[in-house]
C-alpha positions in Angstrom: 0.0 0.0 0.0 1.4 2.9 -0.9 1.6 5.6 2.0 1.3 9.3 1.4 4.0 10.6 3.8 6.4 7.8 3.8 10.1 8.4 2.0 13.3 7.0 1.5 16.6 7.9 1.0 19.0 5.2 -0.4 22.9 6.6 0.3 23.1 7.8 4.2 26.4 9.8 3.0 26.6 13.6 3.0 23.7 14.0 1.0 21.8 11.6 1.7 21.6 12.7 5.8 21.7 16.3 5.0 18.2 15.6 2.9 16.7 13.3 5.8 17.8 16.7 7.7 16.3 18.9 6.1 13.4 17.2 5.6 13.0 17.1 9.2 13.7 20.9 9.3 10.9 21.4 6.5 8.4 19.0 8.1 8.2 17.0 4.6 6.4 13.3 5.0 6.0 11.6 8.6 8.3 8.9 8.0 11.6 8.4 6.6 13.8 5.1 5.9 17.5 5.2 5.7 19.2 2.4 3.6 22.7 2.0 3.2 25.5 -0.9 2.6 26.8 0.5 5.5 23.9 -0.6 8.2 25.6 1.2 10.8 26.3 4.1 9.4 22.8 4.1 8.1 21.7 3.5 11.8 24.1 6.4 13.3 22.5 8.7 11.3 19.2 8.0 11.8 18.9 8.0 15.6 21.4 12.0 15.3 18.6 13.1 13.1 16.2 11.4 15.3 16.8 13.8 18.3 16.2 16.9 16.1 12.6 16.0 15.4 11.8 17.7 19.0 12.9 21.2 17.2 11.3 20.8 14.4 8.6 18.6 13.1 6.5 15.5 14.0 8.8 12.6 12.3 9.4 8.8 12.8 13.1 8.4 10.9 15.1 4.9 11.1 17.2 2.8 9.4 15.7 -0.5 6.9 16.7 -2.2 4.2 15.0 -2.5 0.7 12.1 -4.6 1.8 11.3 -1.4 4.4 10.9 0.5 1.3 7.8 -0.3 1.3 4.8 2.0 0.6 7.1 4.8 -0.1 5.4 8.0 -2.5 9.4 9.0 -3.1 12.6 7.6 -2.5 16.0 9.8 -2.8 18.7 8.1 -4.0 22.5 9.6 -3.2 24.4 6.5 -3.3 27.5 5.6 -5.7 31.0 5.0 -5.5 33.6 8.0 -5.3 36.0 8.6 -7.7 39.6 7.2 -7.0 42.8 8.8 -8.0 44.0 9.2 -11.1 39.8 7.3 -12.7 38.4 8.7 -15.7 34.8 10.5 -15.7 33.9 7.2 -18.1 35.5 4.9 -15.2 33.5 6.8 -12.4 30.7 6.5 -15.1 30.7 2.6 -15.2 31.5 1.8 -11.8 28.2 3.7 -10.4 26.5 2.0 -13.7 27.1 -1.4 -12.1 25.9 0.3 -8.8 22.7 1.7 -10.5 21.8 -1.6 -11.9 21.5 -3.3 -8.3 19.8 -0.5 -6.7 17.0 0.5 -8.6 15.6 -3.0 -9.5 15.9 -3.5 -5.1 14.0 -0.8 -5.2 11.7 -0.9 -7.1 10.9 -4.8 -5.7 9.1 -3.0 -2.6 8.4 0.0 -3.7 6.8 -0.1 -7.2 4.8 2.8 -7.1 7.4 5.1 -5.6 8.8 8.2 -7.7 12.6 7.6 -7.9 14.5 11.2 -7.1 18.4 10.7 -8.5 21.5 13.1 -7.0 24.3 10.9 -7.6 26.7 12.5 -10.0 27.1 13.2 -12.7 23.5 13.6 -12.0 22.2 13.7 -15.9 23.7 10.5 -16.8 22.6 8.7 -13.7 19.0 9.8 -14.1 18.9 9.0 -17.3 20.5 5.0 -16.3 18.1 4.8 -13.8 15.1 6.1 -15.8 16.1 3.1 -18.6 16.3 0.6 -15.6 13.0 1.4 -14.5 11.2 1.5 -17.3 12.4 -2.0 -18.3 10.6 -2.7 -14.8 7.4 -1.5 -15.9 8.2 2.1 -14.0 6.0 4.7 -16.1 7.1 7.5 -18.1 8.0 10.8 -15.7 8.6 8.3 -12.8 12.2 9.1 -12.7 14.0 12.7 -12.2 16.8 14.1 -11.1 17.9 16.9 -8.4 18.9 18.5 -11.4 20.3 22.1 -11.3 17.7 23.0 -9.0 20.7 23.9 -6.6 22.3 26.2 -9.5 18.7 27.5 -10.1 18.4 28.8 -6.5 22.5 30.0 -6.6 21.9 32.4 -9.3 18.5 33.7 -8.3 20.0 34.7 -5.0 23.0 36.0 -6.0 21.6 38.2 -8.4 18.8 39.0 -5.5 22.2 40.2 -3.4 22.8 42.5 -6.4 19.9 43.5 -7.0 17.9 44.2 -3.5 15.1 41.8 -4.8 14.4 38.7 -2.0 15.6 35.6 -4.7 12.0 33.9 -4.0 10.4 36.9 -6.3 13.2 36.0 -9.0 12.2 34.3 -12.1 15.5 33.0 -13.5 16.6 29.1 -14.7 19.4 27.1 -15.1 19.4 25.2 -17.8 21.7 21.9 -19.1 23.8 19.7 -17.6 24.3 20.1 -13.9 28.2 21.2 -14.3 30.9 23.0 -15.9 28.1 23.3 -19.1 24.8 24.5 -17.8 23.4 27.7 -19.5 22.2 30.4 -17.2 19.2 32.1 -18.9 19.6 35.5 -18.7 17.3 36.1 -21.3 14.5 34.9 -19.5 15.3 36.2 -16.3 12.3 38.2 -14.8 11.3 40.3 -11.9 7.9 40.9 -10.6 6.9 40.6 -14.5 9.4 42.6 -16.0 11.8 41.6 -17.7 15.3 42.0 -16.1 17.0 45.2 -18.0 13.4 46.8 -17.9 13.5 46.8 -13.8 17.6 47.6 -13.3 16.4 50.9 -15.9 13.2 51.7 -13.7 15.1 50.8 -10.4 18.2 53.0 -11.3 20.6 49.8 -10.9 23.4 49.1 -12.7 24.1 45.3 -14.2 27.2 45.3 -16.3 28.5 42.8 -18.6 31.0 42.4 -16.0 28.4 41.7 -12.9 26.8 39.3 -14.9 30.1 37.5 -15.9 31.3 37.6 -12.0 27.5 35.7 -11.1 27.9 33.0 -13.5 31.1 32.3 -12.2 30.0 31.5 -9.0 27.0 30.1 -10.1 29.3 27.7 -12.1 32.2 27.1 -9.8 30.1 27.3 -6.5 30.7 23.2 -6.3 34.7 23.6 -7.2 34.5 26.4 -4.3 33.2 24.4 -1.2 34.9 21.2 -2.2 37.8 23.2 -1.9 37.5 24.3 1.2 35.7 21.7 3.0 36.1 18.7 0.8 32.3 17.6 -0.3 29.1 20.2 -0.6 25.9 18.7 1.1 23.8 21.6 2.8 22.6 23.4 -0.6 21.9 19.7 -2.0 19.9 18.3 0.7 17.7 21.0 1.1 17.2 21.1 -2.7 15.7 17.4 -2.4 14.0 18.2 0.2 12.0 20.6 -1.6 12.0 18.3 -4.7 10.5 15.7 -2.2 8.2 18.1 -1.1 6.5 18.6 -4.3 5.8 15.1 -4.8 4.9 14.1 -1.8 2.5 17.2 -1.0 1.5 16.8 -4.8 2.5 20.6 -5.1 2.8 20.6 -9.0 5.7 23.3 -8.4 7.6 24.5 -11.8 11.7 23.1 -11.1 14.6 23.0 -12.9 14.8 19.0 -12.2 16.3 16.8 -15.2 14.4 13.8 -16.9 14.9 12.0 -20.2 13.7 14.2 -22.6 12.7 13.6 -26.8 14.9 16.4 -27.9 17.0 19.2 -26.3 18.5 22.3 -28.1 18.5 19.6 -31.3 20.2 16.9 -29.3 17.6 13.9 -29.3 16.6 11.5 -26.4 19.2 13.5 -23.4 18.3 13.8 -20.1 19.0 17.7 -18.9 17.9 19.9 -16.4 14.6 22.1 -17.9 11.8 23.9 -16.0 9.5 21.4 -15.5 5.5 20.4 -13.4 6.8 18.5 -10.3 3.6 16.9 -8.6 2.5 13.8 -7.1 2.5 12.4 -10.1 6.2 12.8 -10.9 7.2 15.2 -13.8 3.7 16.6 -15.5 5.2 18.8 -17.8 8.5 20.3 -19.4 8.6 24.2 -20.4 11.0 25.0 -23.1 12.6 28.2 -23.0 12.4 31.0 -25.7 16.0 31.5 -25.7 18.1 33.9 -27.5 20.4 32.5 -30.0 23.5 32.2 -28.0 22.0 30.2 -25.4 20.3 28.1 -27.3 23.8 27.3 -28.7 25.0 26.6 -25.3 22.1 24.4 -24.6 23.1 22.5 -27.3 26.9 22.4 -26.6 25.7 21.0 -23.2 23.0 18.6 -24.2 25.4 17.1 -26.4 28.1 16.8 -23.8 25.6 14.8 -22.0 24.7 13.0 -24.8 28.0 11.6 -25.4 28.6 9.9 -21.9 25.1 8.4 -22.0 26.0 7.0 -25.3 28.7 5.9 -23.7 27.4 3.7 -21.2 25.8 1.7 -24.4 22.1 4.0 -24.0 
């Protein structure tokens, strides 16, 4: 039986317990199941997580296995393997293939019904795997999505809320692509309280240069590179970006993300899974929005769906 509130997260890693975190923080579902190869671990940070629910929300989260995926609306998946020294993106790419190709049919043995939320990177190619793995399984179309660049989404709408003065939940503004060193940020569709973004900076007397713009999608794009840098792994942003991706499935919110999903054709590039504005609800993905972009970043859209491409073709998909 498939219970309303009930999720699981499958990796109890960074991610994986900063999500369950977070979701306690938000007050997302009633129940949440922790499963990882590493029982303990799985266990350890359940029961941590466990004494926050005081603070925050009424919440009932342990550890399981597979079989206490049962009944689950959602489950979250973060694990994989990391890379090792000196492995190739295609190495990384096959190890967490063979991963992939254990977990989701486990899953999907108790929890049939259950919309499957990927963040494992490289988070395009892994949704896209794990979409073709479950529909094999009888999963249905819009089933399977990934976390996407919702994360990059809310970096540049509050950074260029900083610059600005505009709160960045009153920003209209995507990214688009692959979630990395690719994704497009649409400028051109960028909007504020329904004007368009050069309209308000001339009424509000602000000044957006070529420069400021060029400093933003820096650190839009290099955000990642930034944090690992200095604290070896980024988890905070993440997890509370599946926890509102959760959120809107498992309150059937039918909220417009920038989540990625196996798509018919991107930018020209045909059957790619990329991160789009898209109708997250109960349901899974209900919809996909392309943008009008301008002609530049439709070219970049392109340059990155077919980046993506490319390493899902070369996983044999």
């Amino acid at each position: 039986m498939l219970l309303r509130d009930k999720i699981g997260i499958v990796g109890s890693g960074f991610v994986g317990s900063a999500a369950a975190y977070a979701m306690v923080m938000r007050g997302v579902g009633r129940e949440i199941v922790l499963v990882d190869l590493n029982r303990k671990r799985a266990e350890a940070e359940a029961n941590d997580i466990y004494h926050a629910v005081p603070f925050a929300n009424p919440m009932n989260i342990h550890a399981g296995d597979y079989a206490d995926l049962a009944g689950c609306r959602a489950v979250v998946i973060t694990a994989g393997v990391n890379q090792k020294p000196g492995e190739t993106r295609l190495e990384l790419l096959e190890r967490n293939a063979a991963v992939f190709r254990q977990i989701v049919p486990a899953i999907l043995e108790h929890a049939s019904a259950a919309k499957l939320i990927v963040a494992t990177n490289p988070v395009d190619i892994t949704t896209h795997l794990t979409a073709h793995i479950a529909q094999t399984l009888g999963a249905p179309a819009g089933s399977v999505f990934g976390s996407g660049t919702t994360l990059d989404t809310a970096r540049f709408r509050t950074l260029l809320g900083q610059k600005i003065g505009v709160d960045a939940q009153h920003i209209h503004a995507y990214v688009l692509g692959e979630h990395g060193d690719s994704e497009v940020l649409a400028w051109s569709q960028v909007t504020i309280g329904g004007s368009r973004l050069d309209d308000f900076c001339e009424r509000q007397h602000i000044s957006l240069t070529e420069a400021d713009r060029a400093a933003i999608d820096e650190r839009v794009r290099r955000a990642a590179y930034h944090i690992i840098e200095g604290k070896g792994a980024t988890y905070y942003g993440i997890g509370s970006a599946l926890a509102r991706i959760t959120e809107s499935v498992i309150e059937d919110q039918r909220s417009i993300l920038t989540v990625c999903a196996p798509t018919e054709e991107v930018a020209g590039v045909r059957d790619v899974t990329v991160a789009l504005p898209r109708l997250v609800g109960g349901d899974g993905i209900l919809a996909t929005f392309p943008q009008l972009l301008s002609d530049e970043e439709t070219a970049a859209l392109h340059r990155s769906a077919t980046i993506v491409r490319n390493a899902i073709s070369s996983l044999g998909l």
